[in-house]
Structures are given as C-alpha cells and as structure tokens.
C-alpha positions in Angstrom: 10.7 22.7 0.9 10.7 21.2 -2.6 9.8 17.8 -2.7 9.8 15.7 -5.4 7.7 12.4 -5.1 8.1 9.5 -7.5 6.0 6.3 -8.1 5.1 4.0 -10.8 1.5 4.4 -10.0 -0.9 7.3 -8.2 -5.0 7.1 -7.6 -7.0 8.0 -9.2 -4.7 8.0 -12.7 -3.6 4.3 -12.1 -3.9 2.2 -9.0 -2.8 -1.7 -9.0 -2.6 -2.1 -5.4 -1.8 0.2 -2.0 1.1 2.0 -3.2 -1.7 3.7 -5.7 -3.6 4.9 -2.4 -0.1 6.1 -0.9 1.0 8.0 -3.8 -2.5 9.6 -3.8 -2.3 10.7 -0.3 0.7 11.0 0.7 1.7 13.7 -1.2 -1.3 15.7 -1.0 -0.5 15.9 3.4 2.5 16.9 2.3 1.2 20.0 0.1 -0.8 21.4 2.8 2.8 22.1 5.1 3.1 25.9 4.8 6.4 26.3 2.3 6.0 22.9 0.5 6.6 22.4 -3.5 5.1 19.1 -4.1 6.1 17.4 -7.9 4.8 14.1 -8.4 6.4 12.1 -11.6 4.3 9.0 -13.0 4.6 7.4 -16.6 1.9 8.5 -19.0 0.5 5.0 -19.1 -2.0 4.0 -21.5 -5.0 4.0 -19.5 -3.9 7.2 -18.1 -3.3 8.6 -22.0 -7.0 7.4 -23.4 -8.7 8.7 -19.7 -10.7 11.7 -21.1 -10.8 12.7 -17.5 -7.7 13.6 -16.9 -6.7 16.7 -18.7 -2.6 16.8 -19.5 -0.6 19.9 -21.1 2.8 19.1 -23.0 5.3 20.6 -20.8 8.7 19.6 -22.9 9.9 17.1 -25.3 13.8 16.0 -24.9 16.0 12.8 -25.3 17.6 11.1 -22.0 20.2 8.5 -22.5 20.5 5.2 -21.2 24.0 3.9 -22.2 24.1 3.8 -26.0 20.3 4.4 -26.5 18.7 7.7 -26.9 15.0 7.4 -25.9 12.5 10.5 -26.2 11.0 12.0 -23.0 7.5 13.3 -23.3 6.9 15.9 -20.2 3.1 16.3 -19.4 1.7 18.5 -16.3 -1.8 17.8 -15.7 -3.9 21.0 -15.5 -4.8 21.7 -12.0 -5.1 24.7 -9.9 -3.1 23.0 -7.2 0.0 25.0 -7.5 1.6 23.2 -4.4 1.2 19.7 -5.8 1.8 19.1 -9.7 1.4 15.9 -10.9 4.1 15.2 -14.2 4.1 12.2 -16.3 6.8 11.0 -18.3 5.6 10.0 -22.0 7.0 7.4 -24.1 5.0 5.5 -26.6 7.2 2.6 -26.5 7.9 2.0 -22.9 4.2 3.4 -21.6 1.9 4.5 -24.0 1.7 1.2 -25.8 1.3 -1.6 -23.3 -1.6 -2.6 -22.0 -0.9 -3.3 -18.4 1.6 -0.9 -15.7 3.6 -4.5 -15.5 4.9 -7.9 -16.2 6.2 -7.1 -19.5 9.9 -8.7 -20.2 11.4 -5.6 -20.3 10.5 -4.0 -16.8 13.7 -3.5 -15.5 14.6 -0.6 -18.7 11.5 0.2 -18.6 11.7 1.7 -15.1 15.2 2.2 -15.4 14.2 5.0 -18.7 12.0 6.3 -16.0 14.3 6.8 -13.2 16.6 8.8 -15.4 14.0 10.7 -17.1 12.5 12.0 -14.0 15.6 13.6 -13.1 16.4 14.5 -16.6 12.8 16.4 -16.6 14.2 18.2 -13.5 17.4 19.9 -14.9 15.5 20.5 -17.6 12.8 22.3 -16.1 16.0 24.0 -13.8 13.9 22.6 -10.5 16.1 22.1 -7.5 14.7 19.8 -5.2 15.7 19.1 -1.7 14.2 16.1 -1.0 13.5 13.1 -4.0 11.4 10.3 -2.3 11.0 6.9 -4.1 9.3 4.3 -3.6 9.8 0.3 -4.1 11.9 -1.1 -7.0 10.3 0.7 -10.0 11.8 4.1 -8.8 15.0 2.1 -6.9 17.9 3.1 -9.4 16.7 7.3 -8.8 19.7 7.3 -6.0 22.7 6.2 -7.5 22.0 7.8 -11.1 21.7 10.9 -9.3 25.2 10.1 -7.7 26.3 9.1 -11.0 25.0 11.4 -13.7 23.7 14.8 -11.6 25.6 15.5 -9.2 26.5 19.2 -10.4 22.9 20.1 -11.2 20.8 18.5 -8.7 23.6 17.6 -6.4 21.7 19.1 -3.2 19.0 16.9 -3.3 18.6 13.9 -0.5 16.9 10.7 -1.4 14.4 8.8 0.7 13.4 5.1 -0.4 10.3 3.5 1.1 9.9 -0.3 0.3 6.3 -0.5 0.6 6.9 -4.7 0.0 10.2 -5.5 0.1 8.8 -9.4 -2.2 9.2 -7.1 -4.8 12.9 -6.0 -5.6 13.8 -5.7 -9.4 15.8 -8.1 -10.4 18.0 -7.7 -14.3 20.9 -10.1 -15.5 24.5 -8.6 -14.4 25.2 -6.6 -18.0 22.0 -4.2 -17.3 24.7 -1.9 -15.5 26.5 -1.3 -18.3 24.5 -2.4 -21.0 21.3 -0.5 -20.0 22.4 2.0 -16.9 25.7 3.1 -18.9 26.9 3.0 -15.5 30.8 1.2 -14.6 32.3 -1.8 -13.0 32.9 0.3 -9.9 29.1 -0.4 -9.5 28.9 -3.6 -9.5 28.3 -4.4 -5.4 26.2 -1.7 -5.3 23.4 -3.3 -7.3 25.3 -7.0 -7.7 23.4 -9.8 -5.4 23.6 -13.8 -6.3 25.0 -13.1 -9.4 22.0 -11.0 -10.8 21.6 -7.2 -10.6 19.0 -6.1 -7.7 17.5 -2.6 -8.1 16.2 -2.7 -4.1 19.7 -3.3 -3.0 21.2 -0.8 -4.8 18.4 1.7 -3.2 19.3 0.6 0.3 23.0 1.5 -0.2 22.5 4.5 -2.5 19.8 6.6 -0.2 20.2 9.3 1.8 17.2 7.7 4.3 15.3 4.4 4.2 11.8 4.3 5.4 9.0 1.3 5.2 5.5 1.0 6.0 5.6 0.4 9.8 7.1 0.2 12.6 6.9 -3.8 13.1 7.7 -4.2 9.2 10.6 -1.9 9.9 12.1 -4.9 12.5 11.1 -7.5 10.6 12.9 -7.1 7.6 15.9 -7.2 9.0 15.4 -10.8 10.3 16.1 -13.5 6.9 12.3 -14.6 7.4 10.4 -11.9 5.9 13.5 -10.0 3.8 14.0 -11.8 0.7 17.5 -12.3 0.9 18.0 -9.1 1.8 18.6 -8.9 5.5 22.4 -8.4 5.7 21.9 -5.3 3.4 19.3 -4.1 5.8 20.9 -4.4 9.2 24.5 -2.6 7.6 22.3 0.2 7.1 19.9 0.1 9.7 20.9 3.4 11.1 19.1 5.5 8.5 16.1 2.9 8.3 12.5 3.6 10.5 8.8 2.4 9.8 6.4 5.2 9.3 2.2 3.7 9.1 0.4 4.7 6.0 -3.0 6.5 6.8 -6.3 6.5 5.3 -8.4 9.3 3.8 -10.6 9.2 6.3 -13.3 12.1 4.5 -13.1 9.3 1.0 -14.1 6.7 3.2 -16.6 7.9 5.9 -19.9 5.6 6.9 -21.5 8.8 7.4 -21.4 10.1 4.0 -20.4 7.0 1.7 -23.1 6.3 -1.0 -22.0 2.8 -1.1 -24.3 2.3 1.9 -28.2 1.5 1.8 -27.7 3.5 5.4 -25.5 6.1 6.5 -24.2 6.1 10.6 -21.0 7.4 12.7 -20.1 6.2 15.8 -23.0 6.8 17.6 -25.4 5.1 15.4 -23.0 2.7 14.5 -25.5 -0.3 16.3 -28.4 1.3 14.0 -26.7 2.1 10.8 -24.7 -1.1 10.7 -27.9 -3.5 11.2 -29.7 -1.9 8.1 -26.4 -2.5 5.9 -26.4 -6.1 7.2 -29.5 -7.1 6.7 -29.2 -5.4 3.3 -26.1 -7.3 2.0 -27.7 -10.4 3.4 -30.5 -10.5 1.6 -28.6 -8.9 -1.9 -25.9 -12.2 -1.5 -28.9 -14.8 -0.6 -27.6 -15.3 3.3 -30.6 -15.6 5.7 -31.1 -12.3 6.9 -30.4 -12.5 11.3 -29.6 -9.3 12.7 -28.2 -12.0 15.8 -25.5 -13.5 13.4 -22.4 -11.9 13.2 -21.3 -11.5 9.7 -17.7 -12.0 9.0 -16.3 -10.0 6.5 -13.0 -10.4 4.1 -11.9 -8.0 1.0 -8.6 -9.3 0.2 -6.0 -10.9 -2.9 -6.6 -14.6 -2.7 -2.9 -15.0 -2.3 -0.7 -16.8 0.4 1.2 -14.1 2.3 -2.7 -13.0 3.3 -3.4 -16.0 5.5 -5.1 -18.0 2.9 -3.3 -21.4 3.9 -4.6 -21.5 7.7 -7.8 -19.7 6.8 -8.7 -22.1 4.3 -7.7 -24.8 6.9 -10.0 -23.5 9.4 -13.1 -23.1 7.5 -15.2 -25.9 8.3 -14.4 -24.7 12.2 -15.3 -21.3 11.1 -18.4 -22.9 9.9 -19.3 -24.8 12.9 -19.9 -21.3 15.0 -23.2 -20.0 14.2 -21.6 -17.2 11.5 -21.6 -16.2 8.3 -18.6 -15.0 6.1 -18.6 -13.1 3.4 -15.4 -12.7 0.9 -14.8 -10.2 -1.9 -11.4 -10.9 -4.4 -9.6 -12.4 -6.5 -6.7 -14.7 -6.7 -4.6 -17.8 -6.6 -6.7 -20.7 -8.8 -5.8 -22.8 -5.4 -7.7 -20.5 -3.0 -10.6 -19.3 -4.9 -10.9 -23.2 -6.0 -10.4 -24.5 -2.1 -13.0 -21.2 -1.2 -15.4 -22.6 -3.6 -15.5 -26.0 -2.3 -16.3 -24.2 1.2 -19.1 -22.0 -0.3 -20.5 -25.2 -1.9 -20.6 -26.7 1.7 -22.3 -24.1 3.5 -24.3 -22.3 1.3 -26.5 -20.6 4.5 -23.4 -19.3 5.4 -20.7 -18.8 3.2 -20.9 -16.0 0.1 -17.7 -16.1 -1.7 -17.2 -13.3 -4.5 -14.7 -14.1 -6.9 -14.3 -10.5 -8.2 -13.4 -6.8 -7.1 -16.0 -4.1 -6.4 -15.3 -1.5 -5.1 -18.7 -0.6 -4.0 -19.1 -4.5 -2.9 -16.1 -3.5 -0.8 -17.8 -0.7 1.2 -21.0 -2.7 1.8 -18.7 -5.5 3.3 -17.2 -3.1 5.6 -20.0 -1.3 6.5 -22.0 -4.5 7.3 -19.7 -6.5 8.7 -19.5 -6.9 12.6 -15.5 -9.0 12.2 -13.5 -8.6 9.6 -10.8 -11.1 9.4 -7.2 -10.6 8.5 -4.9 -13.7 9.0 -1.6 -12.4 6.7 1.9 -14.2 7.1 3.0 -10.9 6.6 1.9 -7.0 6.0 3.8 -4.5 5.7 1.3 -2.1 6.6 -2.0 -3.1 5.8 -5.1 -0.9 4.7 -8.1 -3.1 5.2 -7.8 -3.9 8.9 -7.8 0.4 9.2 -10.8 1.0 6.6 -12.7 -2.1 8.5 -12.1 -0.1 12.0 -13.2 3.4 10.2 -16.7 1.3 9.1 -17.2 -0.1 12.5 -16.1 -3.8 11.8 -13.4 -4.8 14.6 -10.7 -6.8 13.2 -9.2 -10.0 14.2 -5.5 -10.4 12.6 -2.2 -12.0 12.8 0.6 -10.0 15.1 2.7 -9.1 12.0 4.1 -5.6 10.4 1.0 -3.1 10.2 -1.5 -4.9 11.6 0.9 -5.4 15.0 1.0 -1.6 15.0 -2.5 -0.5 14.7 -4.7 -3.2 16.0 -4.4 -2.5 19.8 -5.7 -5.7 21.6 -9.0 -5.1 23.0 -9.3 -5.4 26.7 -13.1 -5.8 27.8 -11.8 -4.5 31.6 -10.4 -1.7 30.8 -12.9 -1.2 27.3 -9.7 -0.1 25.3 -8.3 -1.6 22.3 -9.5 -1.8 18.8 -9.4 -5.7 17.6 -8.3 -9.5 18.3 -4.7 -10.5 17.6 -3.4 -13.7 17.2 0.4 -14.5 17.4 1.3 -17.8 15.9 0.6 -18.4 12.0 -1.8 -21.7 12.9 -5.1 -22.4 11.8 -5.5 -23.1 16.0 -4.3 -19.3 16.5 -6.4 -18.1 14.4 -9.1 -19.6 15.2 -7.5 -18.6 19.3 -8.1 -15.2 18.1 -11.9 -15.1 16.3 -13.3 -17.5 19.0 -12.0 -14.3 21.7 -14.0 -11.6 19.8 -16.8 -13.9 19.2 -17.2 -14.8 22.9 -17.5 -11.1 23.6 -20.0 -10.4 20.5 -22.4 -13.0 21.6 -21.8 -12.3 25.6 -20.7 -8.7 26.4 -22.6 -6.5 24.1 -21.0 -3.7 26.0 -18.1 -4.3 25.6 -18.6 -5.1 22.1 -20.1 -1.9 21.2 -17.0 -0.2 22.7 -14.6 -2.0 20.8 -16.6 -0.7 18.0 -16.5 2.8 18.6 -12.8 2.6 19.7 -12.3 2.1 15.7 -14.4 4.5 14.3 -13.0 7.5 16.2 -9.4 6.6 16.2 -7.6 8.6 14.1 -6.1 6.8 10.9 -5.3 10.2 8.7 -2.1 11.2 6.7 -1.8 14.2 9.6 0.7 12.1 11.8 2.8 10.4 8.7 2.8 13.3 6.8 4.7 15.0 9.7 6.5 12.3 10.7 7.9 11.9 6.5 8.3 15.9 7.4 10.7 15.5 9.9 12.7 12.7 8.4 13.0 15.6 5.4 14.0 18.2 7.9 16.6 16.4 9.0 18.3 15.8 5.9 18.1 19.4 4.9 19.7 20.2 8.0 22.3 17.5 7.7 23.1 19.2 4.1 23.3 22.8 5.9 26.3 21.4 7.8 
C-alpha cells in the first residue's frame, strides 16, 4: 500500500510539540508492514535548510497555483537508504525558507494552504498514486477537498484520513480566502464557512474519507460542546467515520536501561535500585535535601491552563504540607511560572521549579521521580503520563482523553493498574487522587513496587496503532474496490 503522510512538522527535522513525535513514529510502524510505500511531505523550513545534518537532494522544481498566484515548488528527498519511507519537503523561500519560527506568522493560513496543494502537486508530478493520504491537524486540513476539487483525474483513487491531534487548534482565514487564496467557488462555502470566518478543520471533517483523533476518550469528548471548540455539531454529523486511535512511544529511544541521561541505568527489576541512585542524584544537582524516604514528585509539562495549572497551583501549599518534594521542568504562561515561583520561594526544601526545557533535565525527572503528576483539563492523548510509566514514575492524572485510556487505576487487592486518577477538575480531587498514591507509597511498599513494574513492562509501542491506522487504511481500499 502507498501511503502518503503529511505534517507540518516531523522529529528530528523540526518538532514544536507531540505531533513532531507522531510524525516521527508513526510513519516509521507503518514502513515496516510488508508491501508499504511510505512518503512523508514536510516544508523545507529554515532550521531544517541550515541543519548540516540532514542531507537533502533536489528532486524537482515546478510552479503550483493558488487562485491567481503562481508560487515555485522546490521538491527535496532527503538521502536515505530507507526505500520504504522517504521523507520530501516542499521548498519555498518565501513561505519556509525565510521565517524564523514553523508558526504564528500573519500569513499562516496561505502558507499552509501553498503547502496542501503543493504536496499533491509534487505527487502528479512525480506520477505517484497513492492510496491512502493521511493529514493531520489544521496545517494539512484543506489536502481533502483540493483533492476533490483540483485532482480528481490523477490522484482520484486516493482516500483521505484526518487526525486532529488538538482539535484548539483549527485554522481560521476571513471568508474571501476561498476564492481569493484557494481559487476554489461559492459552492464551497459551507464546506469551510463557520461564524462567518473560513475554518480549515471543518472543512477536513466534511471533506475526509475517515476521521481519526488521539484516543479513545478524546474521540467521545469532542463531540460534546465542552472540549470541541465550536465544533461539535460538525463532529456528531459525521461521527460514523470518526474513532480514537492512542499514540505510542518509542519505547527503545526512551529506555531506563540504556538512556545516558541517567547517572544509573535499571529495568523493571532494579527499578527500586536504579531509581534511588537517580533520586538522590537530581536531589543533590537541584539543591533538595537528598532522603531516599521522600517521594519526589515530578512534572515536565507547558505552563499553560488546559494542563491543570489552575487547580495545581491552588493546591500547592497542601501539596507542601505532605512530607514531599516536587520538582517541575517548562515553560509557560507569565501567570503560572510567576504563581510557581511564589511557591518555590515558600518552600525552598521542597520545591525546585525549572523555568526552562531540557531535554536531558526531562529524563532525569522521569527516571527519579517516584509520582509524576498530570492534572490536564483536557488531553487528547498525552505523552508524559506514558514516558513517566516507561521510567518507573506512576502517575496520578485527571480522568480526561489519553490519560482516561492508558492510566488503569491501580488496585492494591488485586496489584493491577498503572496510576491514580482523579475525576472532577478540583484542587480537592486532585489532591483526592495524590493523597491515594501517597498513602500506598508511604504504607504498602508492595504494592507500590507493583504499581511500578506494571508501567515499565506495559507495552506503549507504535505496534498496536500502527495496525490499528492499518486497518482503518484497509478498509478504505476495500471500500474503493467496490
């Protein structure tokens, strides 16, 4: 099967936030499938341009229109011996290759929208037939209905798949980009038009031959007006092609027996060991008094609302009052790091607050840290609360998208689970749901080294969502064979 991935951004070229990790892995599962043709399209961003590490090859140069405007396409294949999966990006001084940042420029929306069409521009002009194109949140949104509108003798047998990965984030233009920009006619206008503005998620959702998000949970919730934006009408007319599929981790890239992040190496039987040493060492590197008998709370997260910050940052001084210590790695809202540096002022014994992003740092929190807290309002899917289980740190999180669907309650009976979940978003459920795993960290060592080892050898991998994307694929070829 050929499958044709697009994103606006792939580790390790460029990586702004978990789509990056997605893009990375995803395809890659997908390339190993015996058969499998896997193109991934990015744009030949600037940092990706002046990275002497990655070594590109000019493919083809051509001219893709978008309405009246004739804009140069740059192909580049990066040089790989991975015939299965080549990675293309489209090159364009003036939409990529001279801006300093992947977003937040004023012209997003025809920035994304040159790349939509010159993706499938590069394809008829490389005479590639795909049967699947799979695109992913608003910057690769309008990929469905252009190929309705513009391809549909030359790459007419391809199916679409759209995955909102957040669906915050929609693409939003004023009501002349259709014409103006996408060239495209009147009889378009409800497929993008919403409150008077042009919405590049909606027109997805209508335009795609499958919809997909990031979990099951997620999946339900967004088509409830609470978590969808405005877009839960849209959603639940076409809930019959939508399902939740949970990201994975690359569990070799992130392994506590192997990463060289750690002052000490461990699995899951010498987690008890292994984690002590890293403790004690990240103690005494953040000036905490170094107690093997404290458990050390850790958070790596955006110091943003939707992650909990408002009832965390409520809580603290009870947080504080247990005997704990809490260590936080990010960056964020001026509110929160501001409120979070109050808190660190407070309790300096207890309380390290870094106000950056390592990713190293990152690794040492996980791998030393015996909680690791995760209050979100919402997540889609959630990658922290999987790496923390991976390096032994059991979670306690908020019942919502991802972290509903992968953080099994923990029963001490029984000894199965993986975490601590909370239901309601209160600081008093919250702190409900750490004073539960903290009553069986200090009182059933047992039970608490089960919980432990529960997480490390679950199995978070691409193998089942890779298969489970498979068969979503399958099905549309099938449906195309009738």
């Amino acid at each position: 099967m050929k499958i044709v991935f697009a994103a606006s951004e792939a580790a390790p070229f460029i990586k702004t936030g978990g789509l990056g990790d997605v893009a990375q892995a995803l395809p890659s599962a997908l390339s190993e499938y015996k058969g499998n043709e896997i193109l991934l399209f990015l744009p030949y961003y600037k940092s990706v341009k002046n990275n002497p590490a990655f070594s590109v090859e000019r493919v083809a140069e051509f001219e893709v229109q978008l309405s009246w405007r004739s804009s140069y396409v740059g192909l580049m294949r990066l040089k790989s011996k991975k015939r299965k999966l080549r990675v293309y990006f489209i090159d364009n001084e003036y939409y990529f290759g001279g801006r300093e940042s992947s977003y937040g420029d004023y012209d997003d929306g025809e920035r994304f929208a040159y790349f939509c069409k010159a993706i499938l521009e590069s394809l008829v002009y490389m005479n590639e037939t795909p049967d699947v194109i799979h695109c992913n949140d608003w910057q690769t949104a309008l990929v469905p209905t252009l190929l309705h509108a513009f391809y549909g003798d030359t790459l007419g047998k391809a199916k679409t798949v759209f995955t909102i990965h957040n669906i915050e984030y929609q693409g939003w233009a004023n009501p002349d980009f259709l014409g103006e920009v996408l060239g495209l006619s009147s009889d378009y206008k409800s497929t993008f038009g919403y409150n008077g503005a042009f919405n590049f998620v909606k027109g997805a959702i209508l335009s795609c031959d499958a919809l997909t998000t990031v979990s099951q949970t997620y999946a339900k919730e967004i088509c409830y007006p609470y978590f969808a934006h405005g877009l839960s009408h849209v959603i639940n007319d076409h809930s019959f092609k939508l399902s939740g599929i949970i990201n994975g981790i690359d569990m070799d890239g992130n392994d506590p027996a192997t990463d060289k992040n750690l002052p000490a190496n461990y699995d899951a039987k010498t987690a008890a060991q292994g984690k002590a040493s890293c403790k004690a060492q990240l103690q005494k590197q953040l000036g905490l008094p170094v107690r093997e008998d404290v458990p050390l709370i850790g958070l790596v997260s955006r110091l943003v609302g939707h992650k909990g910050l408002d009832i965390m940052c409520d809580a603290m001084d009870e947080i504080m009052s247990r005997d704990v210590q809490f260590v936080i790695l990010g960056t964020g809202d001026s509110l929160y790091e501001s409120k979070l540096a109050q808190a660190a002022e407070r309790y300096p014994d207890k309380l390290s607050l870094n106000l950056c992003f390592s990713k190293s740092m990152a690794s040492q929190i996980y791998g030393a840290s015996d909680i690791y807290l995760m209050p979100s309002k919402s997540e889609p899917c959630g990658l922290s609360q999987l790496l923390a289980m991976r390096y032994g740190s059991v979670p306690v999180v908020h019942e919502t998208g991802g972290l509903k669907d992968t953080v099994i309650p923990f029963n001490y009976g029984t000894g199965e689970g993986l975490g601590f979940t909370f239901q309601g978003f209160s600081k008093d459920e919250l702190m409900d749901g750490l004073n539960r795993a903290l009553d069986i960290y200090f009182n059933n060592k047992k039970a608490w080294e089960k919980a432990v080892y529960n997480g490390m050898t679950t199995d978070f991998s691409w193998k089942k969502p890779a298969e489970e994307y498979m068969q979503i694929y399958r099905n549309l070829q099938a449906n195309n064979m009738q």
